[in-house]
N, C-alpha and C positions, 0 to 999 in steps of 0.2 A: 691781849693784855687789857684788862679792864680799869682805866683811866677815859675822866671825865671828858677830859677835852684833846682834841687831835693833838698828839706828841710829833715835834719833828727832828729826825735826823740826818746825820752827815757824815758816810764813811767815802772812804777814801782809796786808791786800788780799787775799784768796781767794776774794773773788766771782765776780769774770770776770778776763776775761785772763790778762795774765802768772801773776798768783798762782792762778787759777782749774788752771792749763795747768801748771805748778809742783808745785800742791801734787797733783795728780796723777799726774806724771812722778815725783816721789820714791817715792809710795806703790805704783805699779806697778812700782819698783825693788827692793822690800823694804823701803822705809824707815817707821817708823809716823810718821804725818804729822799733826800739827794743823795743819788751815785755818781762820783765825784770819776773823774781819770784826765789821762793827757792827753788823750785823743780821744774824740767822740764817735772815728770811725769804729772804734773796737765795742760800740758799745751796741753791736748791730742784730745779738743774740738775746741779750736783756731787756732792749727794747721791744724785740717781738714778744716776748714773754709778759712785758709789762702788759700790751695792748688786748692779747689772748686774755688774760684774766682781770682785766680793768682795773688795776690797785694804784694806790698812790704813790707814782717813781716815777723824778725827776733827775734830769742830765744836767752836767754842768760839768763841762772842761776845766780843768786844773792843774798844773803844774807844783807838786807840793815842794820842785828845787828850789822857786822860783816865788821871790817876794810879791812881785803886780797881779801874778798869776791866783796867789790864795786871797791876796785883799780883794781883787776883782770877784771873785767866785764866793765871799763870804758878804759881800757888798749887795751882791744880788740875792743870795738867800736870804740876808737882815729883810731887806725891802721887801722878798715877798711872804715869808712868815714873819716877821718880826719878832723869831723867838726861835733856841734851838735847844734840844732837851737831853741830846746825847751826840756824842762824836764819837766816831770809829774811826783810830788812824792804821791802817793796813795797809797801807800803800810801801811798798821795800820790796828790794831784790836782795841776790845773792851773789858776792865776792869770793870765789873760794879758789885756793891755793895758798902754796908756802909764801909765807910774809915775805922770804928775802927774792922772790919773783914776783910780788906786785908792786905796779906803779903809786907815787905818792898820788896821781894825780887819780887813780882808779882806787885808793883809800878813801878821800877826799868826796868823791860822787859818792860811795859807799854811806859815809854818812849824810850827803847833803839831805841823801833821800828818807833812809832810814831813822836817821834820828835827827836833824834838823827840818824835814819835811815836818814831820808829828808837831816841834816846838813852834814850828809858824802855826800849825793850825789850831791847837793850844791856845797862841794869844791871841787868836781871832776868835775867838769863841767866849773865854774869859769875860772880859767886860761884860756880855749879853749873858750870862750865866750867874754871874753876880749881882745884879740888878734884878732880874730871876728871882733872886735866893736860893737856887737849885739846879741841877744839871749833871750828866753823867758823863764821863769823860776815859773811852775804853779805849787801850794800847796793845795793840799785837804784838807781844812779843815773841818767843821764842823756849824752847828747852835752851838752847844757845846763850840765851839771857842769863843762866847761870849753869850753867858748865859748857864748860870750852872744851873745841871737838880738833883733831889732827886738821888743817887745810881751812877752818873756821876762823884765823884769827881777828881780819876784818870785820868780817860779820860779827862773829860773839861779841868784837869789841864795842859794835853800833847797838847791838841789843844789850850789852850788860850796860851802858849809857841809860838807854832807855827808861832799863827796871830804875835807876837809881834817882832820874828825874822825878820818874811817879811817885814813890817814896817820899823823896822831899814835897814834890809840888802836892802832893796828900796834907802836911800841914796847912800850908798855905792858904788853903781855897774852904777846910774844912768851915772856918767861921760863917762861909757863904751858903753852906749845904752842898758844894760841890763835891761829887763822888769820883774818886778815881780807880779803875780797874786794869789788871792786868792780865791778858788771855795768852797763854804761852803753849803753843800748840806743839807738836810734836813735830816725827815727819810726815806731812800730807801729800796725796796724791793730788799736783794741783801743776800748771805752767814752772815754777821755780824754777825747776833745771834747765829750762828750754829758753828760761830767762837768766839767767847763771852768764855770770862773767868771771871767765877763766884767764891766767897766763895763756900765753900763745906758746913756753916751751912746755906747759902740760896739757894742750891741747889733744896730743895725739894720744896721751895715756884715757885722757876723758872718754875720747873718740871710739877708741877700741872699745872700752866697758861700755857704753851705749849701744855699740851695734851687737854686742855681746848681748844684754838686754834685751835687744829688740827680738833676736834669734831665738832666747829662750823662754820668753810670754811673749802672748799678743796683746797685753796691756797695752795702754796709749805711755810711749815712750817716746821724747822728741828727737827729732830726725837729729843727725850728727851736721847736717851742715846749718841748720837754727842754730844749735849749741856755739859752733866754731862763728857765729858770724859777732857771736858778741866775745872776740878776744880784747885783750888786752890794751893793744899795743903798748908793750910795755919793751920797742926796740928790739925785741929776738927773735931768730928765724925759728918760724916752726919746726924745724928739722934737731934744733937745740932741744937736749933733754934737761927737766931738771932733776938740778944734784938733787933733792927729795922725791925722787920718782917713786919709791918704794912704798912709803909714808904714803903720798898720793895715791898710789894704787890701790894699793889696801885698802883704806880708807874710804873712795868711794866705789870700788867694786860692794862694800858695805851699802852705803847709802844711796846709790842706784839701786841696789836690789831693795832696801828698805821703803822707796819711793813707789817703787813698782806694787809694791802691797801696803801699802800707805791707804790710812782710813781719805773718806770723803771728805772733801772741805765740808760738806753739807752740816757736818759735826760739828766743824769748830763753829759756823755759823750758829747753831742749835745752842752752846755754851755762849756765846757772847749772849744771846735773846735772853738766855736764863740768867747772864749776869746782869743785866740789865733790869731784869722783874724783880730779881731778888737784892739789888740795890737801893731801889724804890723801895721797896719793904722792909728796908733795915733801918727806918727811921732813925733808931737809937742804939744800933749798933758798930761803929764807926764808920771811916770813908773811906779806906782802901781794901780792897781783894785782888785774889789772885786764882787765876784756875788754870792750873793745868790741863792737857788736850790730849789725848791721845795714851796709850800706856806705858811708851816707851818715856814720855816725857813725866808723869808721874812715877814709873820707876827708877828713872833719873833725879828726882826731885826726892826722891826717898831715899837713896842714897848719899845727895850733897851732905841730907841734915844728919845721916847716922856716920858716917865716915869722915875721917880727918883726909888731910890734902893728900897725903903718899895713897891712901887705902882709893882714894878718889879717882887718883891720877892712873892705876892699876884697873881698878875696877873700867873707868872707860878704854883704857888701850886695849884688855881682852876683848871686850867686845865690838870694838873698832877699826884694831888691827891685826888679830888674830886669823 
């Protein structure tokens, strides 16, 4: 990207995938990059990469649940670029099951990460952005983020939060030159599922369609006892089915296999770089965008805007639960 002076950024999730794929594609760009995560141990593949091709990418532990965690880690980046010129917040898992089998308490994390993660990092970047005049401020969202899926309803709810913060904080920041974007990827071939926190009474429906998976590609699918180590506890014995087994079944018999053939994160990384050059360049063309990722997420997005809620609500059950 041909900009005068070294641009620095800060995404977030930088373990694997997207943010892994991201925080590499900026730093091979020019850009000095902090890749942000909760552990520094995981960070043990990206930093041999970083050293192999000498680019500009920095580590920096963070906890985006966790108030001391983002002030410490935005504390160190202020002092040592004293400036930051885009944020990436990517960092979120996935809650998936029937609402009336998750715990408040596993709704709760759901958001701390997903969408209160993002708003700590938000207002640590702010003030430095405004002073600026300018700065780019890109959101992971999801298709999820507008349309809700069977076993989605935590998550969609942490992502439809998301879309609606950006939205408004879009007015806000515009007098500053701050730009906000929204990257809303599809299904990606990425850790997700391996990171997926399930009920424990639909553990064993998960469990079966995974080994089922594993049986019928040799894609990288996560083993069944990763999936099962991040249950719920939400007090039920795995042996307990739940009363929407069926629903569940369905549903991600779908989206395993969807997963399994799921584009590259490389992609969505590729779309966030291009939303980035092409927000810098829209000078005089407002402050918020949006790009869908993937086709199922753009063909989902073509349907919100042409169909009313009944034709909606059909249109995904065929191809979700059929």
């Amino acid at each position: 990207m041909a900009l005068e002076n070294q641009k620095v950024a800060v995404v977030t999730g930088s373990s694997s995938g997207i943010g892994l794929e991201t925080s590499l594609l900026l730093a091979r760009n020019g850009i000095c990059t902090y890749a942000t995560m909760r552990d520094l141990n995981k960070a043990n593949l990206i930093k041999k990469m970083t050293e192999k091709e000498d680019i500009s990418l920095k580590f920096i532990d963070m906890n985006v649940n966790e108030d001391d965690s983002v002030i410490r880690a935005f504390e160190k980046i202020h002092d040592e670029s004293k400036r930051i010129d885009f944020l990436i917040n990517n960092a979120g898992f996935g809650l998936f099951g029937a609402l009336e089998d998750l715990s408040i308490e596993n709704i709760k994390k759901q958001f701390e990460t997903n969408f209160f993660g993002a708003v700590r990092t938000i207002q640590q970047v702010l003030p430095r952005m405004r002073i600026q005049k300018n700065g780019i401020i890109v959101n992971i969202s999801s298709l999820a983020g507008y349309v809700g899926f069977p076993t989605q309803s935590a998550y969609a709810s942490t992502k439809f939060a998301l879309e609606g913060l950006c939205e408004s904080l879009a007015y806000e920041v515009e007098p500053y030159g701050i730009k906000v974007v929204l990257v809303e990827p599809g299904i990606i071939k990425t850790k997700f599922v391996e990171n997926m926190i399930i009920p424990d009474n639909t553990r064993l429906i998960s469990s079966s369609l995974l080994i089922s998976s594993d049986r019928s590609s040799s894609a990288e699918i996560p083993s069944t006892s990763t999936t099962n180590s991040n249950s719920s506890d939400d007090n039920k014995s795995p042996r307990e089915v739940t009363e929407y087994a069926d629903v569940v079944k369905r549903f991600l018999s779908h989206y395993y296999y969807a997963v399994r053939k799921g584009p590259d994160p490389k992609q969505v990384a590729e779309v966030i770089f291009e939303s980035i050059k092409m927000s810098v360049a829209s000078a005089n063309r407002g402050n918020f965008f949006r790009y869908p990722v993937g086709q199922d997420a753009k063909s989902y997005l073509e349907a919100k805007m042409k169909m009313n809620d009944s034709e909606l609500h059909s249109f995904v059950a065929k191809r979700t639960l059929s």
